[in-house]
PQR file of N, CA, C, O and H, with PARSE charges and radii, in Angstrom:
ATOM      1  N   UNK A   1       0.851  -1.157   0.000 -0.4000 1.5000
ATOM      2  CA  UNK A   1       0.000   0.000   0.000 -0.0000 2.0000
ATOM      3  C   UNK A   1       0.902   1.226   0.000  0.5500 1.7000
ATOM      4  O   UNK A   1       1.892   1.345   0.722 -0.5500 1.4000
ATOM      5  N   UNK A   2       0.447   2.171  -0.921 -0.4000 1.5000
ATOM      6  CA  UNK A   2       1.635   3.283  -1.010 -0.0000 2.0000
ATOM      7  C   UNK A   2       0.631   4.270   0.247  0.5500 1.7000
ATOM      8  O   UNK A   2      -0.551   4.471   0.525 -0.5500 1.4000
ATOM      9  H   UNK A   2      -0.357   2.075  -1.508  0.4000 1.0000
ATOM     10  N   UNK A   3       2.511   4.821   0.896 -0.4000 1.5000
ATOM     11  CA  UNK A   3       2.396   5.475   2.464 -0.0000 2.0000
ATOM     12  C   UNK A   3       1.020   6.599   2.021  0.5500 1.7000
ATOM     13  O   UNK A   3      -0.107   6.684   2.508 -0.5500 1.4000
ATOM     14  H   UNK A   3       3.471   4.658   0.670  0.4000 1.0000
ATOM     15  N   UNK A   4       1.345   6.981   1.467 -0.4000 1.5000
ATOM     16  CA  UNK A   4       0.467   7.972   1.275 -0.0000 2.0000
ATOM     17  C   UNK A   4      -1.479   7.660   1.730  0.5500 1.7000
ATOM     18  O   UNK A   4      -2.265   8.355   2.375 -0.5500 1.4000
ATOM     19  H   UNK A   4       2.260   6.913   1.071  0.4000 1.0000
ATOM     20  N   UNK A   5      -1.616   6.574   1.164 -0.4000 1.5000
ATOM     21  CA  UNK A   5      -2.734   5.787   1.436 -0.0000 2.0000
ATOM     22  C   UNK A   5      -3.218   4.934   3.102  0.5500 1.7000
ATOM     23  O   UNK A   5      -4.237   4.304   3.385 -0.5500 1.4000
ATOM     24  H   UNK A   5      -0.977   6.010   0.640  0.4000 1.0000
ATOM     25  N   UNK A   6      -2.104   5.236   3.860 -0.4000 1.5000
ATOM     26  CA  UNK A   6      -1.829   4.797   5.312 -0.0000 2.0000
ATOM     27  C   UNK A   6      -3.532   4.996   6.430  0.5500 1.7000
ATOM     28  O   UNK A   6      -4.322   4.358   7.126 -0.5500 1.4000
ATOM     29  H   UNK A   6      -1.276   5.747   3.630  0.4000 1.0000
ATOM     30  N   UNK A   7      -3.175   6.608   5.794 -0.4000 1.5000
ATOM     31  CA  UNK A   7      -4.189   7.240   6.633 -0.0000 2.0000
ATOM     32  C   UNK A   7      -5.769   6.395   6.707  0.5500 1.7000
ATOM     33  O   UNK A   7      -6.572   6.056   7.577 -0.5500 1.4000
ATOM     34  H   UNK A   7      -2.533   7.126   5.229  0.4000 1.0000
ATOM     35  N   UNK A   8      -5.600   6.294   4.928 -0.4000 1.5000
ATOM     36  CA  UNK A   8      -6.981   5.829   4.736 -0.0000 2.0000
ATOM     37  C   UNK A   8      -7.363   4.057   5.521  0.5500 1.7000
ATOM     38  O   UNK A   8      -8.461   3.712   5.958 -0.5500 1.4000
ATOM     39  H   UNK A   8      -4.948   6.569   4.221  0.4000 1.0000
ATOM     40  N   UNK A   9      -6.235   3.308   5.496 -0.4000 1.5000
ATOM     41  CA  UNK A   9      -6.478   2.581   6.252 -0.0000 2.0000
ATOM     42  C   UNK A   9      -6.595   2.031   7.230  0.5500 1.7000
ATOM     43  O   UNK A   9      -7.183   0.970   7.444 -0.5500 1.4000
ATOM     44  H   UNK A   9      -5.343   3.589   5.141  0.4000 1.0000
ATOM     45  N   UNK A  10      -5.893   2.880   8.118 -0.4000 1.5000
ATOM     46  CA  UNK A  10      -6.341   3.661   9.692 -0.0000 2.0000
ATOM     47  C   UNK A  10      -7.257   3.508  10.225  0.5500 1.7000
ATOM     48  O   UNK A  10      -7.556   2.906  11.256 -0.5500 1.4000
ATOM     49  H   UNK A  10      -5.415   3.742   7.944  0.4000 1.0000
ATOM     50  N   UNK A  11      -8.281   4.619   8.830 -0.4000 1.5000
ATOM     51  CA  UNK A  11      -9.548   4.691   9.190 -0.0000 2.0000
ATOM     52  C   UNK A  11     -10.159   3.529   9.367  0.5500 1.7000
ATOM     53  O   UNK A  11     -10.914   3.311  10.315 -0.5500 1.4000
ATOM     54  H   UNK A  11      -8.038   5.109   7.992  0.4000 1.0000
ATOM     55  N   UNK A  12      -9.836   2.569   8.327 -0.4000 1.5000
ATOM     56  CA  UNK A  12     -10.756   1.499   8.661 -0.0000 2.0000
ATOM     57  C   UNK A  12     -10.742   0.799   9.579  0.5500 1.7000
ATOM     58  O   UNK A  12     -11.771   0.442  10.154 -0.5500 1.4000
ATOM     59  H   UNK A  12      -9.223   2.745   7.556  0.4000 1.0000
ATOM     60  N   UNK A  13      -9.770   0.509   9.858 -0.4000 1.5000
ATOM     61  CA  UNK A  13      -9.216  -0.280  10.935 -0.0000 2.0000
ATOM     62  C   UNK A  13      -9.341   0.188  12.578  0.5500 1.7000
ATOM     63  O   UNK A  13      -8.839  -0.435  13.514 -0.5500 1.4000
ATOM     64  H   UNK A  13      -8.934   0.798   9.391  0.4000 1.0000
ATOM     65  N   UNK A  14     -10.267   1.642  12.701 -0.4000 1.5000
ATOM     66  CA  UNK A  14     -10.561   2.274  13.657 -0.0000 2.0000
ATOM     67  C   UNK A  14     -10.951   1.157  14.765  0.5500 1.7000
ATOM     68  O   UNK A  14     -11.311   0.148  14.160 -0.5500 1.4000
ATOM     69  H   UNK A  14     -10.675   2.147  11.941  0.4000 1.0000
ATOM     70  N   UNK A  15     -11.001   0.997  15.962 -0.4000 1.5000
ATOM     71  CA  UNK A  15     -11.250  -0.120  16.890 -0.0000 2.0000
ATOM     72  C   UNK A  15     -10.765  -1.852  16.453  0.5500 1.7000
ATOM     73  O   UNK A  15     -11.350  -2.818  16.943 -0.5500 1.4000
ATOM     74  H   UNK A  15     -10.709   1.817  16.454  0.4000 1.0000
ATOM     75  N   UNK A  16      -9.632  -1.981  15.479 -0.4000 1.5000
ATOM     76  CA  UNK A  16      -9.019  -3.497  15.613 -0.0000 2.0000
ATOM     77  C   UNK A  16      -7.937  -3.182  15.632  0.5500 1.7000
ATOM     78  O   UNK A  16      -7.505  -2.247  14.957 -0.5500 1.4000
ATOM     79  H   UNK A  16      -9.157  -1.196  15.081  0.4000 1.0000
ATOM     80  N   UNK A  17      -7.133  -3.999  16.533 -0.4000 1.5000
ATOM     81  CA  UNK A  17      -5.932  -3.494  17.050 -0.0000 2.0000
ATOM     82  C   UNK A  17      -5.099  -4.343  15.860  0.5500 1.7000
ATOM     83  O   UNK A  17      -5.282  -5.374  15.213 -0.5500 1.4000
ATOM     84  H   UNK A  17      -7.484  -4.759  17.081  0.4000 1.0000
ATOM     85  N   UNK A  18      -3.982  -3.200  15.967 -0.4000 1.5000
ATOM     86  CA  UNK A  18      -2.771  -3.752  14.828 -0.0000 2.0000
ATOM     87  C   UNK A  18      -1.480  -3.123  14.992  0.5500 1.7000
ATOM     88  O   UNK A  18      -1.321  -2.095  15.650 -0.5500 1.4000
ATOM     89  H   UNK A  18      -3.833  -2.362  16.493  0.4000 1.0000
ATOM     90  N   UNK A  19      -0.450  -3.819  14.321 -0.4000 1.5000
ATOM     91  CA  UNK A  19       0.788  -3.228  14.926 -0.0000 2.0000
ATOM     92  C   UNK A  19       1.549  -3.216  12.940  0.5500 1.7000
ATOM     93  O   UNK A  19       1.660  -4.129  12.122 -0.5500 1.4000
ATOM     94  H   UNK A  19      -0.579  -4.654  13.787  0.4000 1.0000
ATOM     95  N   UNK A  20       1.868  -1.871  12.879 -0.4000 1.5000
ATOM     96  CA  UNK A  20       2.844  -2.315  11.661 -0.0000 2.0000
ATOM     97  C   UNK A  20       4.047  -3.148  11.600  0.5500 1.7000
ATOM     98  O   UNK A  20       4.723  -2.626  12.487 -0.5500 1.4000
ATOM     99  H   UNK A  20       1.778  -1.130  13.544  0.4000 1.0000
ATOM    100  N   UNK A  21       4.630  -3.943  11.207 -0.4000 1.5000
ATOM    101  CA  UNK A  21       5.525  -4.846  11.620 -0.0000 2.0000
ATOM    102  C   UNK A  21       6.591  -4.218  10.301  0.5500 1.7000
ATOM    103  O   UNK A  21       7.712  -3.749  10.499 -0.5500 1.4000
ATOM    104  H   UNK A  21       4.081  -4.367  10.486  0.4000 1.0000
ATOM    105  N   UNK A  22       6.160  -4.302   9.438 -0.4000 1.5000
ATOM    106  CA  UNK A  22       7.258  -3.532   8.179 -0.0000 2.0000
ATOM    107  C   UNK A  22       6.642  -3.299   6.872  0.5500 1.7000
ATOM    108  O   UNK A  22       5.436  -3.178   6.658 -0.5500 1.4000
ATOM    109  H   UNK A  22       5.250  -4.682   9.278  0.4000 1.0000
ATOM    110  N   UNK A  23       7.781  -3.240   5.852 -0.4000 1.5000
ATOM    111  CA  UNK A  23       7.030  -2.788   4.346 -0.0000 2.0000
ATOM    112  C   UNK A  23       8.252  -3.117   3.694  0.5500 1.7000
ATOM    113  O   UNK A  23       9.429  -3.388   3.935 -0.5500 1.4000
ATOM    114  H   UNK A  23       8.761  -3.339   6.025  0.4000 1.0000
ATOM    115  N   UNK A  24       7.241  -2.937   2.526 -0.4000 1.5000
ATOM    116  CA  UNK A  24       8.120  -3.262   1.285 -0.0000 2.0000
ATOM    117  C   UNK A  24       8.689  -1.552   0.657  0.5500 1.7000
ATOM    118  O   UNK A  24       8.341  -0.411   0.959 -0.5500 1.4000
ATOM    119  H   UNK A  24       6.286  -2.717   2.330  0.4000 1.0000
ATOM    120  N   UNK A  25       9.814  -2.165  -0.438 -0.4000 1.5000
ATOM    121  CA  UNK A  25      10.590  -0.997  -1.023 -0.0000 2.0000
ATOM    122  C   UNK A  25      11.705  -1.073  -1.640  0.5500 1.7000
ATOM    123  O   UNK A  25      12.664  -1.645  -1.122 -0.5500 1.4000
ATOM    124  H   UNK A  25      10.097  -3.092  -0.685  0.4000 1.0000
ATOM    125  N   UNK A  26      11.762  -0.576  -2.707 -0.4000 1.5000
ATOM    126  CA  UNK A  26      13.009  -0.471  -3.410 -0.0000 2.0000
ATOM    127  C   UNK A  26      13.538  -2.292  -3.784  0.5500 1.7000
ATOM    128  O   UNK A  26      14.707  -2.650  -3.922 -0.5500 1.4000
ATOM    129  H   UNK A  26      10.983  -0.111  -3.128  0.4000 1.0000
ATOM    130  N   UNK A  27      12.638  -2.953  -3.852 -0.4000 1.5000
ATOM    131  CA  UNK A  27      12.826  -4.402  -4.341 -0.0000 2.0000
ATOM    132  C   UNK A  27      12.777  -5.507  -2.448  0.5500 1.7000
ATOM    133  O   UNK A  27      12.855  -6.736  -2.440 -0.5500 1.4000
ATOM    134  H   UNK A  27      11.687  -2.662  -3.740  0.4000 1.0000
ATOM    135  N   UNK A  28      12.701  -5.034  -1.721 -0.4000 1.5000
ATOM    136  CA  UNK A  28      13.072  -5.698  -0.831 -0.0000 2.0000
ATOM    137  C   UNK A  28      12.099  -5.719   0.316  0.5500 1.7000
ATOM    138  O   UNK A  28      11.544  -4.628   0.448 -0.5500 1.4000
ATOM    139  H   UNK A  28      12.637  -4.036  -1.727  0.4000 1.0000
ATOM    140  N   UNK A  29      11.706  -6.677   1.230 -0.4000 1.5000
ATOM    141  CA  UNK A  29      10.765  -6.778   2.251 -0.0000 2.0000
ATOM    142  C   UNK A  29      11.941  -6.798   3.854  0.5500 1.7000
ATOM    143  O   UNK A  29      12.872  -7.534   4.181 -0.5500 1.4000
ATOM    144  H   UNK A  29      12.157  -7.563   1.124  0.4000 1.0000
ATOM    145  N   UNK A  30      11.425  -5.860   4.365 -0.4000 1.5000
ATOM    146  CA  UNK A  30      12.317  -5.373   6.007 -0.0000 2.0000
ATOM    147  C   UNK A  30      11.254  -5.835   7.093  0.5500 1.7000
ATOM    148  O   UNK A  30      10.181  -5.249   7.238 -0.5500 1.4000
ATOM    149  H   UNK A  30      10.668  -5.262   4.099  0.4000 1.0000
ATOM    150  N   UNK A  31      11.494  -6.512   7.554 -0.4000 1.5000
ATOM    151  CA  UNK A  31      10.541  -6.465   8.989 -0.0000 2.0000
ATOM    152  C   UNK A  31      11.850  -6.368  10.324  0.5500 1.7000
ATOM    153  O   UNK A  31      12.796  -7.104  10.605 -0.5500 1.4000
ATOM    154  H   UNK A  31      12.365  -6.988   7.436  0.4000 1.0000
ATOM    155  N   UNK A  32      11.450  -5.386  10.772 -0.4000 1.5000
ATOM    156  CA  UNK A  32      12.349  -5.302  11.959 -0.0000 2.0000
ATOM    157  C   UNK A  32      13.411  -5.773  12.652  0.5500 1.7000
ATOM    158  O   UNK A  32      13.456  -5.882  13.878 -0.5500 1.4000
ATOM    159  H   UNK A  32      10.682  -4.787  10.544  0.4000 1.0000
ATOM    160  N   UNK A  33      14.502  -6.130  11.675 -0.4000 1.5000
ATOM    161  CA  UNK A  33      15.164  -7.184  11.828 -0.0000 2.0000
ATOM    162  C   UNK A  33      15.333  -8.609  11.625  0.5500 1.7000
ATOM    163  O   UNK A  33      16.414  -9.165  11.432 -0.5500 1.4000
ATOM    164  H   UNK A  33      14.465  -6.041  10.680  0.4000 1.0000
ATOM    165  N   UNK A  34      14.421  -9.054  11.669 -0.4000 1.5000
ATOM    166  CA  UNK A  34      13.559 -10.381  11.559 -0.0000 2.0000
ATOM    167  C   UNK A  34      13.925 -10.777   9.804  0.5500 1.7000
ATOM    168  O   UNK A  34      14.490 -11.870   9.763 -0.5500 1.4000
ATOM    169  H   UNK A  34      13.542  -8.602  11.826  0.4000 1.0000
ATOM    170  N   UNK A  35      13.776 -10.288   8.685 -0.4000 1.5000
ATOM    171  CA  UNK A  35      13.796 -10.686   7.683 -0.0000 2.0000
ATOM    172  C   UNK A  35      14.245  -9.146   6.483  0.5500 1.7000
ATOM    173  O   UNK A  35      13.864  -7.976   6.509 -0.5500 1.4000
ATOM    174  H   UNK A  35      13.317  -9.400   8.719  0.4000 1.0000
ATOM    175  N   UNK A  36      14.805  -9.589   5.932 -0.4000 1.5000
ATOM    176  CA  UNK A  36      15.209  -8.619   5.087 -0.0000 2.0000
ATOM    177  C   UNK A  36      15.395  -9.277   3.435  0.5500 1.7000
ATOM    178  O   UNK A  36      16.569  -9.195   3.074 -0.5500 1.4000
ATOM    179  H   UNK A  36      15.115 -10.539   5.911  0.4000 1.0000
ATOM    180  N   UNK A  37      14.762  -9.705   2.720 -0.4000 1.5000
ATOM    181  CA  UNK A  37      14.776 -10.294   1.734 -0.0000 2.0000
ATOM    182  C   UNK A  37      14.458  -9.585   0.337  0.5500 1.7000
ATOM    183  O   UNK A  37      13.720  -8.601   0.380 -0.5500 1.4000
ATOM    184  H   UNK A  37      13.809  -9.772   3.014  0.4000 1.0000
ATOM    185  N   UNK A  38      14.882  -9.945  -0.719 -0.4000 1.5000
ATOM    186  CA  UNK A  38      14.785  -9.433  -2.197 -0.0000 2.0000
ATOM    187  C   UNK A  38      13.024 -10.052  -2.402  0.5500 1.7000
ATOM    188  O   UNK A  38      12.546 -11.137  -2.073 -0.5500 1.4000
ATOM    189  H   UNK A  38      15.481 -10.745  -0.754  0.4000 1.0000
ATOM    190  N   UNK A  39      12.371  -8.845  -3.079 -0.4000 1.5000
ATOM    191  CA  UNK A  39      10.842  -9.509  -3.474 -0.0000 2.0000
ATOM    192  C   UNK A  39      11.418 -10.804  -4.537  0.5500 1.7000
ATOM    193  O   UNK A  39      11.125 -11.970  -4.273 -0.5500 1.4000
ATOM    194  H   UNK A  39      12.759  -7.963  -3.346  0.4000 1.0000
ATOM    195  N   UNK A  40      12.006 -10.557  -5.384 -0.4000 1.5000
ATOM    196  CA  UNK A  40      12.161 -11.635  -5.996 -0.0000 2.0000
ATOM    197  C   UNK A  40      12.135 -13.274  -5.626  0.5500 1.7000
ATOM    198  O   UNK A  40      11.422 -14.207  -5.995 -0.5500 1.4000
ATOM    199  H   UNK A  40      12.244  -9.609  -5.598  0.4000 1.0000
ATOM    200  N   UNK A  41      13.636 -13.112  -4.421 -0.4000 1.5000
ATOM    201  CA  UNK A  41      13.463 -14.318  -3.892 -0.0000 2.0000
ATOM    202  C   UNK A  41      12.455 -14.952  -2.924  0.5500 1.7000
ATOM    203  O   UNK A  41      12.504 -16.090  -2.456 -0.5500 1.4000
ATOM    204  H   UNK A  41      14.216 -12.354  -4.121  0.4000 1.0000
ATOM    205  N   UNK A  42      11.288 -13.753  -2.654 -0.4000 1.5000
ATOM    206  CA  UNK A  42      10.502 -14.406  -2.386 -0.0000 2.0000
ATOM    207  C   UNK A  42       9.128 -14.640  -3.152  0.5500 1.7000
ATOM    208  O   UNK A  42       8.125 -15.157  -2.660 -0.5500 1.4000
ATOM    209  H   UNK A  42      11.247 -12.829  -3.034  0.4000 1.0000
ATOM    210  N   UNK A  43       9.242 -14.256  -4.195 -0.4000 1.5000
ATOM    211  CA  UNK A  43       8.379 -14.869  -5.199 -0.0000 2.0000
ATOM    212  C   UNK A  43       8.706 -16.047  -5.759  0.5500 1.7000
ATOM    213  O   UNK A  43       7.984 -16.670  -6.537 -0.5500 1.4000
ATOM    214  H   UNK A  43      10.056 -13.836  -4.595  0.4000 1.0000
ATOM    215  N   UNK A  44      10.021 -16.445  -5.299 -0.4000 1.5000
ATOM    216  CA  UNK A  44      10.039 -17.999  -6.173 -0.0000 2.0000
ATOM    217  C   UNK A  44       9.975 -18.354  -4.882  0.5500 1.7000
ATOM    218  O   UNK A  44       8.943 -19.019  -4.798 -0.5500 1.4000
ATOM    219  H   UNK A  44      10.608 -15.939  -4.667  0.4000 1.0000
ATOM    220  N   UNK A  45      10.499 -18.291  -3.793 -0.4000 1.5000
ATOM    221  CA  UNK A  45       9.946 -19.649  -2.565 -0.0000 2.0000
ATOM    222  C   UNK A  45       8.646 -19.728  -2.625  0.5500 1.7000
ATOM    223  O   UNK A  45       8.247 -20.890  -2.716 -0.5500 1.4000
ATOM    224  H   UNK A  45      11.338 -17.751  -3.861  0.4000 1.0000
ATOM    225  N   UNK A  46       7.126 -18.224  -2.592 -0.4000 1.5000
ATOM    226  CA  UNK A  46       6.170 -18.543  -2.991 -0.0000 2.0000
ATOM    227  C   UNK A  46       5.836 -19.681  -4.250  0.5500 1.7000
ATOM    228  O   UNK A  46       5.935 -20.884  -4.010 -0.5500 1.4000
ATOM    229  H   UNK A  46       7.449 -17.280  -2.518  0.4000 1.0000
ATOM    230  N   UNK A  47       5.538 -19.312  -5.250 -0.4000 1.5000
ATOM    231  CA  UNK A  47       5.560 -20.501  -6.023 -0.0000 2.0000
ATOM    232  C   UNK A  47       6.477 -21.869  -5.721  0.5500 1.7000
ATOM    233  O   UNK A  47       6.002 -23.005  -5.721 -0.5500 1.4000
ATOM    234  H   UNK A  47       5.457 -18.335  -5.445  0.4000 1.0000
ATOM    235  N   UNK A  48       7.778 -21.572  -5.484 -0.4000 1.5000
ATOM    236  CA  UNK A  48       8.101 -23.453  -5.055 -0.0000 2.0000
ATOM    237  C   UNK A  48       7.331 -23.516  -4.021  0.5500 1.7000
ATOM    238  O   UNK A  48       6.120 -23.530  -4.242 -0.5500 1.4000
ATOM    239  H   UNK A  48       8.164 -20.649  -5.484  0.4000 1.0000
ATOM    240  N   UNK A  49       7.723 -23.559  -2.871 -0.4000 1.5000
ATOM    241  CA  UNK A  49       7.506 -24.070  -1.406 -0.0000 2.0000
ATOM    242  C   UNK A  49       5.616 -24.262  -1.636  0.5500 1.7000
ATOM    243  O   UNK A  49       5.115 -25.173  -0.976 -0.5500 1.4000
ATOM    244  H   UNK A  49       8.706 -23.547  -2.691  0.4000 1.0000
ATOM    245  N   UNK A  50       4.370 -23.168  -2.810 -0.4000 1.5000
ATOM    246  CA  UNK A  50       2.979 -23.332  -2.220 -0.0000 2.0000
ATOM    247  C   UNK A  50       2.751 -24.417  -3.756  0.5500 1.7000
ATOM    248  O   UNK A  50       1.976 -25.370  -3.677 -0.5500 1.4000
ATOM    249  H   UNK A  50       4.777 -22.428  -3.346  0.4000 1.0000
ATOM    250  N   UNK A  51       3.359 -24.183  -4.817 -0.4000 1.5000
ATOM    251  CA  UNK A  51       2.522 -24.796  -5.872 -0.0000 2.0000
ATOM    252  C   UNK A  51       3.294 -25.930  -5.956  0.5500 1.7000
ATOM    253  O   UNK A  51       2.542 -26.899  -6.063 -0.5500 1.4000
ATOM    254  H   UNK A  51       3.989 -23.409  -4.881  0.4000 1.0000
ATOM    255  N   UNK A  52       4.669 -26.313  -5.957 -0.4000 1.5000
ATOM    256  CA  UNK A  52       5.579 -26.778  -6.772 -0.0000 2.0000
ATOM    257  C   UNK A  52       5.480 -28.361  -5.305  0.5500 1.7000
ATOM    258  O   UNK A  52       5.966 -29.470  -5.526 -0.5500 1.4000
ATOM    259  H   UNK A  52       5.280 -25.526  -5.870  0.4000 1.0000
ATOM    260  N   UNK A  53       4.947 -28.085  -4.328 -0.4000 1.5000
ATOM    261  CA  UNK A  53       5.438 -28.746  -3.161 -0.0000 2.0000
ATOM    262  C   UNK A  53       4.075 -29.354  -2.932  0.5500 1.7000
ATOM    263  O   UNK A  53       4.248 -30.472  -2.445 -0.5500 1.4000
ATOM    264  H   UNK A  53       4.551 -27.184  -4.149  0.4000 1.0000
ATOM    265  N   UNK A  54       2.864 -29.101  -3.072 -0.4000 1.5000
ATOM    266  CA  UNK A  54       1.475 -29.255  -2.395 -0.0000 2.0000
ATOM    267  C   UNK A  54       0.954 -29.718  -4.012  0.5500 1.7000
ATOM    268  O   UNK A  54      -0.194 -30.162  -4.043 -0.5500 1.4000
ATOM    269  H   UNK A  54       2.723 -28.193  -3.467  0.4000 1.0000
ATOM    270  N   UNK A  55       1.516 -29.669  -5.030 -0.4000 1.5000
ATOM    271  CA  UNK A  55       0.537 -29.826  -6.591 -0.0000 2.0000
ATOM    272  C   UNK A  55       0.915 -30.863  -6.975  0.5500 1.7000
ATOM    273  O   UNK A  55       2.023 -31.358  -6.767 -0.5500 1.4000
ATOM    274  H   UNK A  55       2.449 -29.309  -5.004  0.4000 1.0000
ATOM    275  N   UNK A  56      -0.138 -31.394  -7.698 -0.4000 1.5000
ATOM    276  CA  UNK A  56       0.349 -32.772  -8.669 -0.0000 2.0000
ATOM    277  C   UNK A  56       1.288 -32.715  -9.457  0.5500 1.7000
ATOM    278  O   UNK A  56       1.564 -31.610  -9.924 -0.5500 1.4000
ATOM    279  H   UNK A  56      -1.038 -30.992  -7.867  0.4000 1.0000
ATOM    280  N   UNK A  57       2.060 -33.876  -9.846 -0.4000 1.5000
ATOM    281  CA  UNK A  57       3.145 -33.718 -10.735 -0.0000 2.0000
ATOM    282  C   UNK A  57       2.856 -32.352 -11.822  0.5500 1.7000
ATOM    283  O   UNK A  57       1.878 -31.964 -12.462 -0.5500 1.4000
ATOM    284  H   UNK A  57       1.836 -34.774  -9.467  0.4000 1.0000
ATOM    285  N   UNK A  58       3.847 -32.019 -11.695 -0.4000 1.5000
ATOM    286  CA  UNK A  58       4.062 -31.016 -13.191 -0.0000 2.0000
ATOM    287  C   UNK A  58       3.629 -29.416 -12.103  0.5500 1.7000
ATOM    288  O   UNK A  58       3.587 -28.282 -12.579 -0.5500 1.4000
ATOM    289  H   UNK A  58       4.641 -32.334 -11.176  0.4000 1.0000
ATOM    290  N   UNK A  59       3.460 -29.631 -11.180 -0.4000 1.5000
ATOM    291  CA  UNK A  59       3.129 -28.260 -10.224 -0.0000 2.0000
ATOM    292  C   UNK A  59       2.004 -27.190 -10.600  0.5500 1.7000
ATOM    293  O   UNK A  59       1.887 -26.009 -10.274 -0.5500 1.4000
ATOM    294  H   UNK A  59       3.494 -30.552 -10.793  0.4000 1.0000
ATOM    295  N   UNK A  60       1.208 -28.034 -11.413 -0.4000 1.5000
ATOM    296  CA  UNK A  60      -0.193 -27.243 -12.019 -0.0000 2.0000
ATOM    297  C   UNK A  60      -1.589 -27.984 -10.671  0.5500 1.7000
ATOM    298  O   UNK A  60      -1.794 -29.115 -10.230 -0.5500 1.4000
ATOM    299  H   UNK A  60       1.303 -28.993 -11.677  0.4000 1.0000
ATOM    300  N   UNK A  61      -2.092 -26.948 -10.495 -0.4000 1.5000
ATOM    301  CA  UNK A  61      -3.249 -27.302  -9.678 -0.0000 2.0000
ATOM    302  C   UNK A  61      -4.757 -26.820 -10.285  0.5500 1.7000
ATOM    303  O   UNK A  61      -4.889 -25.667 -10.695 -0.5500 1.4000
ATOM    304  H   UNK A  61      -1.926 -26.029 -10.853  0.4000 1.0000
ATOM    305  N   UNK A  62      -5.560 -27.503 -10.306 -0.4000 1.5000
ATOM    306  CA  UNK A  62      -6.899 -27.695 -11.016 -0.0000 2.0000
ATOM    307  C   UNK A  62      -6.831 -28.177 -12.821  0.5500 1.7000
ATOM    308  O   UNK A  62      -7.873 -28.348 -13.454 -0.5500 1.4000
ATOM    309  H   UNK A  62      -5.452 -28.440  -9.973  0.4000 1.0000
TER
END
C-alpha cells in the first residue's frame, strides 16, 4: 500500500488493534530485523515451497 494511502487505512481499521511490523521498497521486504529479503526471492519460494510442493506432478493445480 503506497504510504500515502496509510491514513486511509487507519480509518478502517478504527477499533481493531494492529501493529505495523514492516514494508516493502526499493525491491526488498524489512521487517524489523527479523527478515530482510529481495521480493524476488521471495516470489520464487512462494511458487516453489505453495505450488511446486502441495501440486500434482508437473506443479499445475486444477
Amino acid at each position: 500500500m503506497p504510504e500515502g494511502r496509510l491514513g486511509e487505512l487507519e480509518e478502517h481499521l478504527e477499533g481493531v488493534h494492529y501493529s505495523r511490523i514492516g514494508g516493502t521498497g526499493g525491491g526488498r521486504l524489512k521487517v524489523s530485523g527479523w527478515i530482510d529479503a529481495g521480493l524476488d526471492e521471495l516470489g520464487e519460494a512462494y511458487e516453489r515451497d505453495l505450488f511446486e510442493r502441495h501440486a500434482p506432478e508437473g506443479g499445475h493445480l486444477g
